[in-house]
C-alpha positions as CSV (number, residue, x, y, z in Angstrom):
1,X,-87.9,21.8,126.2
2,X,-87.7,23.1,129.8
3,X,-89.7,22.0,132.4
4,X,-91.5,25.1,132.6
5,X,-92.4,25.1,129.3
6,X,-93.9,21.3,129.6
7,X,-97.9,21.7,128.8
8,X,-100.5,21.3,131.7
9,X,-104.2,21.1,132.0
10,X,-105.7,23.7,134.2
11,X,-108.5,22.3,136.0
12,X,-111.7,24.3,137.7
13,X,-112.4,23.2,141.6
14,X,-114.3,20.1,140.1
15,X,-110.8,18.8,137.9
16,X,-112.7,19.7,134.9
17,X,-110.4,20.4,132.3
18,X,-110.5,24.3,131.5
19,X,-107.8,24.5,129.1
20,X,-104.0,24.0,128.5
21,X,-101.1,26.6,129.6
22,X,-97.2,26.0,129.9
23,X,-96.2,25.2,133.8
24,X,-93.9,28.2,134.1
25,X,-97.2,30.1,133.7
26,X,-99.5,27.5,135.4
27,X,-97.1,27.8,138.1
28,X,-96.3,31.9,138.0
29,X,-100.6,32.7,137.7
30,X,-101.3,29.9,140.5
31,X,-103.3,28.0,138.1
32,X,-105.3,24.9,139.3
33,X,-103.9,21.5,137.4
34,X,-102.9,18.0,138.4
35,X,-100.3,16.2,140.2
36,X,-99.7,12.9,141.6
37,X,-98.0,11.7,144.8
38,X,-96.6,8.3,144.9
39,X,-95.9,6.7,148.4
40,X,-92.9,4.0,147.5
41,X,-92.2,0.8,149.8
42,X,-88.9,-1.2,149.7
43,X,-89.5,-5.5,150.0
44,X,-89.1,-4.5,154.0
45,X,-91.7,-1.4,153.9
46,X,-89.6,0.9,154.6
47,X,-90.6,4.6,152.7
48,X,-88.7,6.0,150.4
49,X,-87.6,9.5,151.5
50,X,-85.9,12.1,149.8
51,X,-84.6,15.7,149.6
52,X,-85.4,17.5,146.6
53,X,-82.6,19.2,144.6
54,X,-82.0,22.7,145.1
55,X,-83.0,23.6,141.2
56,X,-86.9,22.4,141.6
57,X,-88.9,25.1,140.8
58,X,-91.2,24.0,143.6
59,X,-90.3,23.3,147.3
60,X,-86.8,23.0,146.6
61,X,-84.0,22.1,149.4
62,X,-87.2,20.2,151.2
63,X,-87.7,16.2,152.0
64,X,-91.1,15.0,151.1
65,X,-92.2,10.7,151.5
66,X,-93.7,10.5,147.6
67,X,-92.2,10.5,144.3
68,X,-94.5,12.9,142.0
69,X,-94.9,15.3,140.0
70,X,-97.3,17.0,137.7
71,X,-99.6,15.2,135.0
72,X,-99.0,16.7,131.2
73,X,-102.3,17.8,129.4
74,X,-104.1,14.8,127.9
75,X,-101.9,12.2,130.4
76,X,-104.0,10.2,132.8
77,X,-103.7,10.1,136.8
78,X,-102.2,6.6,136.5
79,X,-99.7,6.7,133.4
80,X,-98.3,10.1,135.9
81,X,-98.3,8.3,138.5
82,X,-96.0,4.9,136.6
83,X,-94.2,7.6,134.5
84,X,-93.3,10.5,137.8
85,X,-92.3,7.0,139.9
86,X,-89.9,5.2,137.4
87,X,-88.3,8.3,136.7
88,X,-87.4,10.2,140.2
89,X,-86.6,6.4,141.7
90,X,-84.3,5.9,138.7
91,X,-85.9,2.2,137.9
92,X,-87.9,0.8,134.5
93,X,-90.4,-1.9,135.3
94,X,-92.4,-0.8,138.1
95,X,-95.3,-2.1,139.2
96,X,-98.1,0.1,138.4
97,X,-99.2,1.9,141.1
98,X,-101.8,1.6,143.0
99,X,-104.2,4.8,143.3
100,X,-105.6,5.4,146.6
101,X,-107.6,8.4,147.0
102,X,-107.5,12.2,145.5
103,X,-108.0,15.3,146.7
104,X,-107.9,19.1,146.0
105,X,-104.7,20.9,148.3
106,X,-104.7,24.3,148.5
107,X,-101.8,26.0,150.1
108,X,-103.8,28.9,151.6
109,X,-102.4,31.5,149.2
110,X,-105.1,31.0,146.7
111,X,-102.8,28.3,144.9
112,X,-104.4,24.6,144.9
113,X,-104.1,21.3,142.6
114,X,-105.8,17.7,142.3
115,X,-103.8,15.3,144.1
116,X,-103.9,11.8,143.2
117,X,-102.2,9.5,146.0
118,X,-100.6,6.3,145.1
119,X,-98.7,3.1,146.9
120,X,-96.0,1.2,145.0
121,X,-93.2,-1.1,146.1
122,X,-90.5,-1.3,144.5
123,X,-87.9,-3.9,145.4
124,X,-85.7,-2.5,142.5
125,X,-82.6,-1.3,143.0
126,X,-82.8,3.0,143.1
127,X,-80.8,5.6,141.3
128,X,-82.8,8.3,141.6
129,X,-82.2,11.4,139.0
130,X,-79.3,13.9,140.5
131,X,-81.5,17.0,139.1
132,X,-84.8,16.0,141.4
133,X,-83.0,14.0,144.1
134,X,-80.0,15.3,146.1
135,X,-80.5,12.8,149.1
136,X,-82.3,9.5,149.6
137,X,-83.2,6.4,151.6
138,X,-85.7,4.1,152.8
139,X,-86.7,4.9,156.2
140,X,-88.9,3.0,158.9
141,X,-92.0,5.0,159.1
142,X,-91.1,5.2,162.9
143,X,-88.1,7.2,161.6
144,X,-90.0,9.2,159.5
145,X,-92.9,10.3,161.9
146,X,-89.8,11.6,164.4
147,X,-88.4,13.5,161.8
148,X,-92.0,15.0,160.5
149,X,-90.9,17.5,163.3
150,X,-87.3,18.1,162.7
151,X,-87.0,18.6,158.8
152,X,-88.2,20.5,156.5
153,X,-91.2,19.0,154.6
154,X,-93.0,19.9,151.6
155,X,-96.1,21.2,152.8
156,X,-98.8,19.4,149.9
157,X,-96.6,15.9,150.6
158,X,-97.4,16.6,154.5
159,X,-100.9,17.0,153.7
160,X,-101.3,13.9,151.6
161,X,-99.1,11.7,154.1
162,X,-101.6,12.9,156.6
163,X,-104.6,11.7,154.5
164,X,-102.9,8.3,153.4
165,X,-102.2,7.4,157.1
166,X,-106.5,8.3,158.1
167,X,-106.9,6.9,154.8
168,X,-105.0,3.1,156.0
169,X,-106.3,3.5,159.5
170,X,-110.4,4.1,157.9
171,X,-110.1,0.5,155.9
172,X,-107.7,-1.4,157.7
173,X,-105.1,-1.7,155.5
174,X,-101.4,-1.5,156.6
């Protein structure tokens, strides 16, 4: 099975489930589903950062700060978020994640999905998959907020970086 033809809930504007389609045409029709971002930490806390490989048939060629991806109809926000981090960091026996906040992005084209944000650390050694991953490394998040203006970001990731860093400054954590 291709990834396009992996099944999705479509959500309404509430992430009420609606009904199930294939991604190819959740993706093509701009279909409201879910996806989950997942903010990983090495044992110094530095983010892992990566370029996505050219063949993703979203945002590809662009660096995003979370591992993610999209939740399958039926799958939970939190067995995405385990699943999505384990298998673009390469690495079995992660943590579970911890979920931080969600939130409904819309890209301004009249294309939008839940977002559920998640912090992990993972002090495993990576090897991230070659056919979502065609650089990586764990930055400082100095490093990171210079380049937010030099590279080529995917634009939901920006947003949900965004949030996470009000979200750590509202309750003091980090």
């Amino acid at each position: 099975m291709s990834a396009a033809d992996e099944i999705l809930d479509v959500v309404d504007e509430h992430d009420r489930v609606l009904g199930q389609s294939p991604r190819g045409l959740v993706y093509a029709e701009g279909l409201r589903h879910r996806c989950v971002f997942v903010q990983a930490r090495d044992a110094e806390g530095r983010l892992f950062v990566h370029r996505r490989s050219a063949t993703k048939l979203v945002f590809p060629s662009m660096y995003d700060m979370f591992v993610g991806g999209v939740v399958g109809a039926g799958e939970s926000y939190d067995d995405a978020a385990l699943r999505e981090a384990e298998e673009e960091l390469g690495v079995r026996g992660l943590p579970r994640p911890e979920f931080a906040f969600k939130f409904l992005y819309e890209d301004g084209a009249g294309h939008g999905w839940w977002s559920a944000v998640y912090e992990v650390r993972c002090e495993l050694p990576v090897s991230p998959q070659v056919e979502e991953v065609a650089w990586h490394a764990f930055l400082p998040e100095a490093e990171v907020l210079a380049r937010l203006a030099q590279w080529a970001w995917v634009p939901d990731g920006l947003a949900a970086y965004g949030r996470l860093r009000a979200h750590r400054a509202g309750d003091g954590s980090r």
